[in-house]
N, C-alpha and C positions, 0 to 999 in steps of 0.2 A: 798760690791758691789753685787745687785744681775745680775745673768746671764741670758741672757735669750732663750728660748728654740727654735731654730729653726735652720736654716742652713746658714752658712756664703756664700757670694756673692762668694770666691774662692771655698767651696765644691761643690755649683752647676755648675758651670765651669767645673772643672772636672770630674764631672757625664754627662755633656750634653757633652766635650770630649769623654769619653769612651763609649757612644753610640753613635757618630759619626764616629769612630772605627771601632765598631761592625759593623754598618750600610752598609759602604764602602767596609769590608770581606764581606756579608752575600750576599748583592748585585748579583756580579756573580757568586758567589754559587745559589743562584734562577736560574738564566737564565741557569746554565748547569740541574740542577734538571727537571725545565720548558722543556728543549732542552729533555733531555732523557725519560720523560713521554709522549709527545707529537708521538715519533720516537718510543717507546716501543706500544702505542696507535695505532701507524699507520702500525707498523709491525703483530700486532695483527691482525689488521680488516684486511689486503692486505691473511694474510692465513686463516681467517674466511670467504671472499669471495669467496676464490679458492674452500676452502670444500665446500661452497656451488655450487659452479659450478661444484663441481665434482658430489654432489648428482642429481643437475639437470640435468646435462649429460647424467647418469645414467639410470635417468627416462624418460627421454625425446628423447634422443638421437641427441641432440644440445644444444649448452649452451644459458646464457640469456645476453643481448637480443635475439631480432630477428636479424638476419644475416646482417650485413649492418649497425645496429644501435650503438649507443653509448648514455648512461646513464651518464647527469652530475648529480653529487648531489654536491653543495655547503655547507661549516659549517654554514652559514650564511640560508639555508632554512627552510623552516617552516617544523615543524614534522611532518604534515598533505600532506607532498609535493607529487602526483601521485607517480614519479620516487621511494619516500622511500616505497610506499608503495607497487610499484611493486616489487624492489627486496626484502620486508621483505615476501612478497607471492610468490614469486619464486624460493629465492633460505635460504626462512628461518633466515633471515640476518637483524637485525634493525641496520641500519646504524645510528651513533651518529650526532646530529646537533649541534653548540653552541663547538664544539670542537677543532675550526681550521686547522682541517682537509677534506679537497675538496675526494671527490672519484668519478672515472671512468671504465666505465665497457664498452668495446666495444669487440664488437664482431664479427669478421672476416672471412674471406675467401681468402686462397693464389690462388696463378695461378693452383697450383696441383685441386680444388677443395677442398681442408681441410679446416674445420671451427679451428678456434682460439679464445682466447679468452684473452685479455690484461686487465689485473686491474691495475690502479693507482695509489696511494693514495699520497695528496702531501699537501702540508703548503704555507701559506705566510713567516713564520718564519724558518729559520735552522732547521730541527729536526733531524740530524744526523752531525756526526762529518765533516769537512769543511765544513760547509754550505750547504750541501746537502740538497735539501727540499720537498725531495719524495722519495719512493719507489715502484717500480712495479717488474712484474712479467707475464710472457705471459705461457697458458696452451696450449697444440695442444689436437687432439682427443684421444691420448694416455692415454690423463692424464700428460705427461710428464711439472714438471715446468720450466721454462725457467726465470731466474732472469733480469732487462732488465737495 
């Protein structure tokens, strides 16, 4: 009898099992990996905007925007969008598009007459642990940060 060469109906079974396996671990292994790139991304940019408000400060002796105003940049805008373009010439900062991460930059005045300054940064998705899905941080004229 000759034999012949190929794979029996129960080996491929068992291989299209144990990538089914795999598939089901590896799964939410992605979404925590996705979850902590996302949140390590957003923690980034949120202290990359600060130092630049801190340099604008600096030099300016107010932060960006103008007093009153508030900067949305959406993940979803074009890279040519004003807003990126004003704070990549303001405060030195290319903000990422295409990333799933939204940013806000507004720029205050309390009852005392002190400017402030509030950056956002935040998801459609979890990107910190319970389901948090932002992080911010408010600067007064000190400099001092304030986690929010």
């Amino acid at each position: 009898m000759k034999r012949r060469a190929g794979f029996t109906l129960v080996e491929l079974m068992v291989v299209v099992a144990i990538l089914g396996i795999l598939g089901a671990t590896a799964v939410p292994l992605l979404n925590t990996w996705r979850q902590r790139a996302y949140g390590s991304e957003a923690t980034l940019m949120l202290k990359t905007i600060l130092d630049g408000e801190i340099m604008y400060f600096l030099e300016n002796e107010t932060f960006f925007p103008a007093a009153g105003q508030t900067i949305l940049i959406s993940h979803n805008d074009s890279p040519t969008d004003q807003d990126i373009t004003d704070v990549k010439n303001a405060l030195n900062v290319l903000i990422p598009v295409g990333h799933f991460l939204d940013f806000t930059i507004t720029h205050g005045i309390d009852a005392f007459g002190k400017s402030f300054c509030i950056v956002k940064v935040e998801s459609d998705l979890p990107i910190f642990k319970e389901g948090i899905k932002y992080i911010s941080a408010m600067m007064d004229e000190k400099g001092t940060i304030t986690p929010l």
